[in-house]
Steps between C-alpha positions, in 0.01 A plus 500: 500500500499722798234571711453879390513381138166321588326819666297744297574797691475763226163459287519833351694489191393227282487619132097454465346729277300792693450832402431602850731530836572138639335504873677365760415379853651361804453189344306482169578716130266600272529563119204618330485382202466722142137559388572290190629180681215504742268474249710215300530296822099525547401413154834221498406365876190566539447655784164552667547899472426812285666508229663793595608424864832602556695189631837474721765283557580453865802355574531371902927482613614364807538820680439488844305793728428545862398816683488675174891439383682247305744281640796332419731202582872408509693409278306780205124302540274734385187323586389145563511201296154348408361758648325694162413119373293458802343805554354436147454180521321495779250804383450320182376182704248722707338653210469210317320343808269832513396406149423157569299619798329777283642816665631780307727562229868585518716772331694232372455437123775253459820354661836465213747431783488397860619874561256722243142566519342627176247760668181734406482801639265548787363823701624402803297528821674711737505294785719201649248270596623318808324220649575365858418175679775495802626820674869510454733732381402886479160455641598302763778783624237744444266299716780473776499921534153458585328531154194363466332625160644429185356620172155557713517122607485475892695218580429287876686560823773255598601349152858284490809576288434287188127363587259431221247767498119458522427590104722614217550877561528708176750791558580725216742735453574770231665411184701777454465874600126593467462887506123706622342189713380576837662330764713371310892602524697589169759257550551103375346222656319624781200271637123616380188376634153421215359830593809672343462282224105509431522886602776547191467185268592718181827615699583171549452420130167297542266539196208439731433460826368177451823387412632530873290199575660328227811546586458364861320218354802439309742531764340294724472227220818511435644437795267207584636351201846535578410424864361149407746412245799603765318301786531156300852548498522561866567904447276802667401782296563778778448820302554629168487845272267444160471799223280563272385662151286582248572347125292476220422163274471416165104628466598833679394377868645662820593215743686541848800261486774400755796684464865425517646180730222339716580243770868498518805490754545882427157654551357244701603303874480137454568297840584145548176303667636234714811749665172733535300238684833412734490906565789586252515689247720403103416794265513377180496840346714824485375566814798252671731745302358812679546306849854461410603852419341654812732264694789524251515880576555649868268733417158376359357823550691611200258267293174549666524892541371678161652833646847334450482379153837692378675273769311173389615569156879527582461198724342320195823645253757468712443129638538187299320219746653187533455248242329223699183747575484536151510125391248441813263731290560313213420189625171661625381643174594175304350250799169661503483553123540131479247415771220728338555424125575152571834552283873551588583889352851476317775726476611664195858558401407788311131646507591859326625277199221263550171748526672737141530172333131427551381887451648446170434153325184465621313877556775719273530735747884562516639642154 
């Protein structure tokens, strides 16, 4: 059993029974399910939704993305080992721990493989709710040109590279391109401040403006859970990106819900506490992976510059990285996956075969 034979790098064609076009992301694919085997899987499963929610399956692989592209390894890798088992794994454990501490509800309606999600469709908010608690990364470059004000937060004079900040900063950005708001650019993922967002709430999907405060309140929850739990493993919670929706339950009540992965090595930065407290920094996160491709290529720029995305995408194509840096990821995913769930995550030889065989015994959704 090779190691590609373990990957799940294409998660688009598995024979489950949609009526609709399969969705697929940079790393996640969505079938939506037919109108008829929704409502089976409610009555069968009983799920706490309407009974005529549309549901999804959502099926993770082990692609991997950086700076918008998808890379590959030697030797035909198309994405990491482990890497789709964790992800999941690790979201699973966070919003199981957000129920036991009485937070909100999750998309997720059930999990048939370590890979699939069974899903109910949400109206998404349109924002990618990023939470901060150390300057690093993009802020901290920005804050190196001399800026100062992020999302209308002022932040002090004279902060260090990597220093825990005063308070957990909440810095949105758009989900997506949001068209007729004020002040607001027409392009993807550009930074907003509350104003923006209590100025346009309905533009930004909100059914009330109450709901902004909710949402916060969430966020900040959230990551105080995951914060605590990752501290008693001797791991810092240094920022993260939540999402968030609107479904409806079983008795026809709207409820905002977290959204897609929460806490993990790909939308989060998780750091090593004792190399932090000896001034070093061990990202146990993708982040690591992004540090090694700006010094893999002699010219970073190619990666950080949006204005040169046609080149970033031919440097992505054309360049299979070295094996090791792909294993190093691996280990990565799998290590913190095991240190957060408390369980080693194991390879399959063959999760395509693996997640159809369950879609079909057990929820007769492959003909």
């Amino acid at each position: 059993m090779s190691l590609s034979d373990q990957v799940l790098a294409v998660n688009d064609d598995l024979p489950i029974r949609t009526d609709k076009p399969v969705h697929s992301g940079k790393v996640r694919s969505v079938y939506w399910l037919t109108e008829e085997d929704s409502r089976r899987l409610i009555k069968e499963k009983g799920y706490n939704v309407a009974p005529d929610a549309p549901l999804a399956i959502m099926v993770i692989s082990d692609r991997i993305s950086a700076f918008d592209c998808i890379w590959h390894g030697e030797g035909d890798l198309k994405g990491i080992p482990g890497k789709g088992a964790a992800l999941n794994a690790i979201s699973n454990h966070w919003f199981q721990l957000f129920k036991d501490n009485g937070l909100a509800d999750s998309h997720i309606l059930d999990i048939p493989h370590p890979f699939v999600w069974i899903v109910q469709k949400a109206k998404p908010v349109m924002i990618e709710a990023i939470c901060r608690q150390y300057i690093t990364g993009s802020m901290w470059r920005a804050y190196t040109q001399g800026e100062r004000e992020f999302c209308g937060i002022t932040l002090p004079e004279r902060l260090e590279k990597d220093e825990q900040l005063a308070e957990l900063l909440l810095t949105p950005s758009t989900k997506g391109i949001l068209k007729g708001i004020d002040g607001v650019p027409e392009v993807d993922d550009v930074n907003i401040t509350r104003k923006n967002i209590e100025d346009n709430y309905d533009k930004f999907n909100f059914s009330c403006i109450e709901d902004i405060a909710t949402y916060e309140k969430l966020l900040k929850e959230g990551f105080a859970v995951i914060a605590k739990a990752l501290n008693k493993i001797d791991q810092i919670f240094v920022d993260t990106k939540f999402e968030f929706g609107y479904v409806e339950d079983a008795q026809g009540n709207e409820k905002l819900i977290y959204m897609d992965e929460v806490g993990t090595p790909d939308s989060s930065r998780i750091w090593d506490t004792k190399a932090y407290r000896s001034g070093h920094i061990i990202e146990n996160s993708k982040e690591g992976f992004r540090q090694f491709l700006l010094n893999h290529f002699p010219d970073p720029d190619i990666l950080l510059n949006k204005n040169r995305m046609e080149e970033r995408f031919a440097l992505a194509e054309e360049n299979a990285l070295p094996l090791e840096a792909m294993m190093d990821l691996s280990k990565t995913y799998l290590d913190i996956a095991a240190k957060i769930t408390g369980a080693p995550i194991t390879l399959s030889d063959n999760p395509k075969a693996e997640i159809i065989k369950v879609l079909k015994e057990e929820y007769q959704l492959v003909d």
